[in-house]
C-alpha positions in Angstrom: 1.7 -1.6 13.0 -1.7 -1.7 11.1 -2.9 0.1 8.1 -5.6 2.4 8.5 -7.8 1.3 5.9 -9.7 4.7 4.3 -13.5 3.6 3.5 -13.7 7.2 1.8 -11.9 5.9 -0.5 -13.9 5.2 -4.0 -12.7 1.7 -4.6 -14.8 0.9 -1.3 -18.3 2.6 -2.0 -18.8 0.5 -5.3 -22.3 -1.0 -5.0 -22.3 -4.8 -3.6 -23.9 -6.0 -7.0 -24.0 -5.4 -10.4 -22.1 -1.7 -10.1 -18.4 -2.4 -10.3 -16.7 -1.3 -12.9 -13.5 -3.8 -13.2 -11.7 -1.7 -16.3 -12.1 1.4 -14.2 -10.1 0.2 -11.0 -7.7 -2.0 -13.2 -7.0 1.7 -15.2 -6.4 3.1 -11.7 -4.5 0.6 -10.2 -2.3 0.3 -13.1 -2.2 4.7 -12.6 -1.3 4.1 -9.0 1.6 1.6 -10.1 3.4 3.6 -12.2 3.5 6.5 -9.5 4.5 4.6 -7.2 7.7 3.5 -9.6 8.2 6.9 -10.6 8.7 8.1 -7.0 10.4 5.0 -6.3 13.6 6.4 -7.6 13.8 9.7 -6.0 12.4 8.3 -2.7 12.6 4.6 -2.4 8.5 4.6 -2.4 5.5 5.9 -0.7 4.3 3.5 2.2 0.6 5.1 1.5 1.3 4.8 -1.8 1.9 0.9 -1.7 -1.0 0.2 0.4 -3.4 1.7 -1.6 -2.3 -0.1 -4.6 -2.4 -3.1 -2.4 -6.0 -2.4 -1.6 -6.9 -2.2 -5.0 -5.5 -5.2 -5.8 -7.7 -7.0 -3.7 -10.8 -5.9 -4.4 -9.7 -6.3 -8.0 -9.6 -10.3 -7.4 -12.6 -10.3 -5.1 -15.0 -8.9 -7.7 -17.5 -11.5 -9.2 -17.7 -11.4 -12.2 -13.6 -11.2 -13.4 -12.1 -13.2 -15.9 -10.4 -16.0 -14.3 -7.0 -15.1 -15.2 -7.2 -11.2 -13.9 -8.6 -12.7 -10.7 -5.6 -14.7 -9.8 -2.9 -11.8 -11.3 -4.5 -9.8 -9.4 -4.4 -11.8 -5.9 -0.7 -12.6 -6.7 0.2 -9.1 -7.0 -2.0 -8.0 -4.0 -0.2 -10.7 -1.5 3.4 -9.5 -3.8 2.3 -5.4 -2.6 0.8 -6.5 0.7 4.8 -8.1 1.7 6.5 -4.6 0.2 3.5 -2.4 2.5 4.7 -4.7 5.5 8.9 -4.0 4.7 8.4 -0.8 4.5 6.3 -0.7 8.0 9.0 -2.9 9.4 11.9 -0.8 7.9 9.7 2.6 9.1 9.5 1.3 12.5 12.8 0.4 13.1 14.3 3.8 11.6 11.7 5.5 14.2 13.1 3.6 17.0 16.8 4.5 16.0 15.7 8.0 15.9 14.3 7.8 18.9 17.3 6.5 20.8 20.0 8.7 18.9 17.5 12.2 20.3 17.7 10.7 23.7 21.1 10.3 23.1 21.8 14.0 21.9 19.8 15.4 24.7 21.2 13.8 27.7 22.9 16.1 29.9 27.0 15.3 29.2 28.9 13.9 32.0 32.9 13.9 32.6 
């Protein structure tokens, strides 16, 4: 199952040169992370949630003119998000499927 990737989304109508603003996205990713931990606990995490911070992530390491060393954290911790975005769709889909066999199962007709 694919994300649908949101181009409304600010981080993606940054001018191609000289406009990003790297402390801006890193303050918002960093926002976005602790959300996503904080809701971790009462719901095991928000799939949306994940991707979006996984999004960030990678335009965070694609951008120019980064210091080395914030370029490669942030690739590792996009590819590290990107595998918990793909659990999650895995886990998702198979809890769909159960569901929908066990509401089959409820509404077929009994037999004796």
């Amino acid at each position: 199952m694919a994300i649908h990737i949101d181009r409304t989304d600010p981080i993606f109508q940054t001018p191609a040169q000289g406009g990003h603003q790297p402390e801006l996205m890193l303050s918002a990713v960093l926002h976005l992370m602790s959300h996503y931990t904080a809701s971790n606990d009462a719901d095991g995490g928000c799939i949306k949630l994940a991707a979006v911070i996984e999004r960030h992530l990678k335009a965070l390491a694609s951008l120019p003119d980064l210091a080395p060393v914030l370029s490669a954290t942030c690739q590792q911790l996009h590819e590290q998000w990107a595998a918990v975005v793909e659990r999650n769709l895995q886990q998702q889909e198979k809890t769909n499927f159960l569901g929908r066999i066990m509401a089959r199962a409820r509404s077929a007709p009994a037999t004796a």
